[in-house]
N, C-alpha and C positions, 0 to 999 in steps of 0.2 A: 076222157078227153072230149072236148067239145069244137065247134065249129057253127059262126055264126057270118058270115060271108064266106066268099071267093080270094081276098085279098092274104098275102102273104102271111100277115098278122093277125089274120081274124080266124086262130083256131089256138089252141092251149100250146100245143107244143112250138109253132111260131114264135108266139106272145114268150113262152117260158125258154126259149133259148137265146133271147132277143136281151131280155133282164138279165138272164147267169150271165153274159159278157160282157153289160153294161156295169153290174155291176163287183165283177173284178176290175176293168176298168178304177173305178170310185173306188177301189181298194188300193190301187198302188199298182197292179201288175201289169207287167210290160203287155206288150201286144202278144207275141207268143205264147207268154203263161196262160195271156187271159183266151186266148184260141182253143190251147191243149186243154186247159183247165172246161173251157165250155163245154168241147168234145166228148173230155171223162164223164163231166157232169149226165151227157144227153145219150149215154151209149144206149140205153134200153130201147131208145127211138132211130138210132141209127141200125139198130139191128133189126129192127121190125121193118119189115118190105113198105107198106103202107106209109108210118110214120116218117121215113128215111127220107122222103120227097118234102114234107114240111120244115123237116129240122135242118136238110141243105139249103132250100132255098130262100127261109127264114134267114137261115145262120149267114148265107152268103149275101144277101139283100144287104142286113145289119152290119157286115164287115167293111160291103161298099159305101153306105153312106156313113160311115164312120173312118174314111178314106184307110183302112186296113187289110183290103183282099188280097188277099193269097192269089199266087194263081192257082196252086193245088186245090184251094176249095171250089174258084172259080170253074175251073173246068171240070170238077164233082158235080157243081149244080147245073153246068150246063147241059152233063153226059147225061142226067136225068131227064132233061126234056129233050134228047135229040137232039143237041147242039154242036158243031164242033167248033170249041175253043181256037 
C-alpha cells in the first residue's frame, strides 16, 4: 500500500474504498448493499489497526459527499480521532 500525501484520498486504501462504493453505486445497488458490500469488500483493512483509520475516514468522507452517511459509520470515524458524535 502506498501513500503520497496527507489528504484522505492520497493513500491506496482511501483511493480503493472510495471506487468499491462508487462503483456498486454504477452497478444498481441501493445505498445499503452498496455500504455492506464496500465493508465485505475492505475487511482485511478494517481489521488491521493501522489501515482501519484510512478505510473509515476515507469510507466516511465518500459517504458524506455522496449525501449517504450513516450515523453508524459517522460516529466510527469520529471515535477514531477523538470525536464525540
Amino acid at each position: 500500500m502506498g501513500a503520497w500525501g496527507a489528504n484522505l484520498f492520497q493513500n491506496d486504501i482511501g483511493m480503493e474504498a472510495k471506487q468499491i462504493f462508487v462503483d456498486f453505486l454504477k452497478v444498481g445497488k441501493t445505498d445499503a448493499e452498496a455500504i455492506e458490500l464496500t465493508i465485505k469488500e475492505c475487511a482485511d483493512y478494517i481489521r488491521d489497526e493501522e489501515d482501519k483509520v484510512d478505510f473509515w475516514l476515507g469510507f466516511a468522507s465518500v459517504l458524506f459527499d455522496y449525501g449517504r452517511l450513516t450515523e453508524e459509520i459517522k460516529e466510527r470515524a469520529l471515535s477514531l480521532i477523538g470525536v464525540e458524535a
